[in-house]
N, C-alpha and C positions, 0 to 999 in steps of 0.2 A: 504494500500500500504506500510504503514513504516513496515510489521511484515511480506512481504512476503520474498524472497531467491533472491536474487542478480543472475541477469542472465547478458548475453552479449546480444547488441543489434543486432537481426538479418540483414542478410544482405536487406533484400525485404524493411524494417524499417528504417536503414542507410541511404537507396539511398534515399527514400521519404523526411526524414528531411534537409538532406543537400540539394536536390533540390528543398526544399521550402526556406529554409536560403538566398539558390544564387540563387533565381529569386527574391527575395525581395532585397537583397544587389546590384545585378547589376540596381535596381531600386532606390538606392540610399537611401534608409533605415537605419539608423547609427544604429539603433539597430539588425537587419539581420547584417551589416559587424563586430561590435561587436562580436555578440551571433556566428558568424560562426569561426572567429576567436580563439574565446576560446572553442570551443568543437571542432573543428581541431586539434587545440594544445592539446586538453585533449584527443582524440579520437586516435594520434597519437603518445602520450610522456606516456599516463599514470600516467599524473600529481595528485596528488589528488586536490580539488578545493580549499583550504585551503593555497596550495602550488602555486597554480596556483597565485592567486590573492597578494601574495605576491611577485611576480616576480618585478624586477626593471626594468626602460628602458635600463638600460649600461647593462642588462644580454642578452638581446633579440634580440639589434639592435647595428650598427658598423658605425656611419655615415661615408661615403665615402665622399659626400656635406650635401649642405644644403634642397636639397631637393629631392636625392635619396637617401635613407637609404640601407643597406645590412643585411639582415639579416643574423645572425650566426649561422653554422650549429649546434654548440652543447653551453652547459652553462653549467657551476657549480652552482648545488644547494648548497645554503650554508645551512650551519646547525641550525642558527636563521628560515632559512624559509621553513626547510623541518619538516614534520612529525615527533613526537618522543615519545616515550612509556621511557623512561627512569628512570629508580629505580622499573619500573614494572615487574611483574612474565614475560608479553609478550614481553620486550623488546627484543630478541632478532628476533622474527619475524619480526622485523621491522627495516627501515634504518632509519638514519637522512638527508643524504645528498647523493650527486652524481652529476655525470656528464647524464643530456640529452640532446638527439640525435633529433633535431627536423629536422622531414622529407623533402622533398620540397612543397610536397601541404601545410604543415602548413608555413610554410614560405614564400609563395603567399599568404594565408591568413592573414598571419602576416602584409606582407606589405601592402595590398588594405586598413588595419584597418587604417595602423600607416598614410597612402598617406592620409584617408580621417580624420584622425584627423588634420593633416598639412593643408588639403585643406578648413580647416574652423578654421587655427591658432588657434588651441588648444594646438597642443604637445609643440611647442615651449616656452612655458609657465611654462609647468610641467617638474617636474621632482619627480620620484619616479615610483611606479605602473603605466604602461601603459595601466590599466583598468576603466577607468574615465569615468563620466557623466559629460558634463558642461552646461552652462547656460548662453547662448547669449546673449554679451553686447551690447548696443545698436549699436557702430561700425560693429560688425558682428564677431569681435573676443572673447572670453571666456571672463566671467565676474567672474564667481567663477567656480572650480573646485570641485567635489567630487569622492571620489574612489570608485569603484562600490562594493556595499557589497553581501556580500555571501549568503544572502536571496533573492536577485534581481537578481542572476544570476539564482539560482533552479526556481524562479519564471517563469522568461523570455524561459530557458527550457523547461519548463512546457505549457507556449503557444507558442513556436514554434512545440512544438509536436499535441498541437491540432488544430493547422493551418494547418499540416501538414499531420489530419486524423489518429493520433496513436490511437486505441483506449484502448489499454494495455499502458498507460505511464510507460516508463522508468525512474528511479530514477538517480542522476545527478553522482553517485559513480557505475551506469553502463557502467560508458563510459570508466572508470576505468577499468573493467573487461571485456570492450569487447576490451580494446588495449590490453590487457595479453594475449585472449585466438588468436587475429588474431597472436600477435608474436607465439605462441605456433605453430600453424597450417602452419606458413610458411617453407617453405623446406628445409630441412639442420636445423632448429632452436632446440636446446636440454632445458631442463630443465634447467639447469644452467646456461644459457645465457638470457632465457624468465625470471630468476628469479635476473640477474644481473640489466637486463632494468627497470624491476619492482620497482629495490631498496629493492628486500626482503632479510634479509640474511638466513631465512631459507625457501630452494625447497620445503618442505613441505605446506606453506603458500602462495608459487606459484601457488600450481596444487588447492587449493582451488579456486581460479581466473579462470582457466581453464575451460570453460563450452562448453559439447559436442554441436555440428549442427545437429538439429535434422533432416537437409535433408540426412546429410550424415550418421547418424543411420539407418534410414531407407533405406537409399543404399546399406549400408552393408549388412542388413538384407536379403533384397532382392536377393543382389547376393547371399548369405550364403542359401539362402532356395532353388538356382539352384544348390548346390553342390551336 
């Protein structure tokens, strides 16, 4: 699997994992509202996971009280926690930083994570990454905290997919490339704009993210062979 070609996740694949994610999370599973939350976020922003887990809570969320949060439509990625090739031949293919644009479904996602960290007096506690595992103190509030590491996320991906019946798994830097290729395919979207969101600054290293639907090949096809 690590030496095959980076595809996007299809749509028939998409719908199965997220509807195994939120029938687990509406079941109250901290790791389904976790793992849905951050591949929303990622599935949606085109974060890479590196970036992702570097996020802080004051980039994500805007308390309005103490116990609804708001979440914020867009953040600045700063330059400590974005991706960077710099002094390399490929830097310029690449950004450091920027502004994303986080949707509304990751933003409901956002919040059920951040309401059910609050609902077992976790977040209150921390501060930095809002990506944390804790460890029930005997009162029922957090006794230690850890930040979730980036092997425990590919992991936990990994069996949400097989819970979920994938039997081709997808690699955790696909979900990367299936938010490039959905902005691509939306209407009105140009190169230059799918390659702004991405954070590439060169279009050429866009369209490599870019991956045809191979229902709609074969639709083309088909009309093409009535001409």
């Amino acid at each position: 699997m690590a030496n095959r070609p980076a595809r996007a996740i299809n749509d028939t694949d998409r719908r199965r994992i997220f509807r195994t994610l939120e029938t687990h999370a509406r079941a109250g599973s901290m790791s389904a509202i976790r793992t849905l939350a951050i591949v929303q976020l990622t599935a949606d922003t085109g974060l890479r996971l590196s970036e992702l887990l570097r996020l802080d809570c004051s980039q994500i969320i805007e308390d309005t009280s103490a116990t609804r949060p708001r979440i914020v439509s867009s953040f600045y990625l700063e330059p400590k926690q974005a991706k960077g090739r710099r002094g390399s031949a490929k830097a310029k293919a690449y950004t450091s930083a920027g502004q994303i644009q986080i949707p509304k479904r990751s933003r409901a996602a956002l919040l059920a994570y951040l309401r059910a960290l609050r609902a077992r007096g976790w977040l209150r506690t921390w501060r930095g990454s809002p990506w944390i595992t804790c460890k029930a103190g005997p009162t029922g509030g957090a006794s230690s905290h850890h930040p979730v590491k980036q092997r425990a996320v590919q992991l936990l991906w990994s069996e949400w997919q097989r819970r979920a019946g994938i039997r081709a798994p997808y690699r955790w830097h696909d979900l990367r490339h299936t938010a490039i290729t959905r902005w691509s395919r939306t209407p009105g979207a140009d190169v230059f704009s799918v390659a702004e969101l991405a954070r590439h600054r060169n279009v050429r290293t866009t369209q490599r993210y870019v991956h045809a639907d191979p229902v709609r090949l074969a639709a083309i096809a088909e009309q093409a062979s009535e001409l």
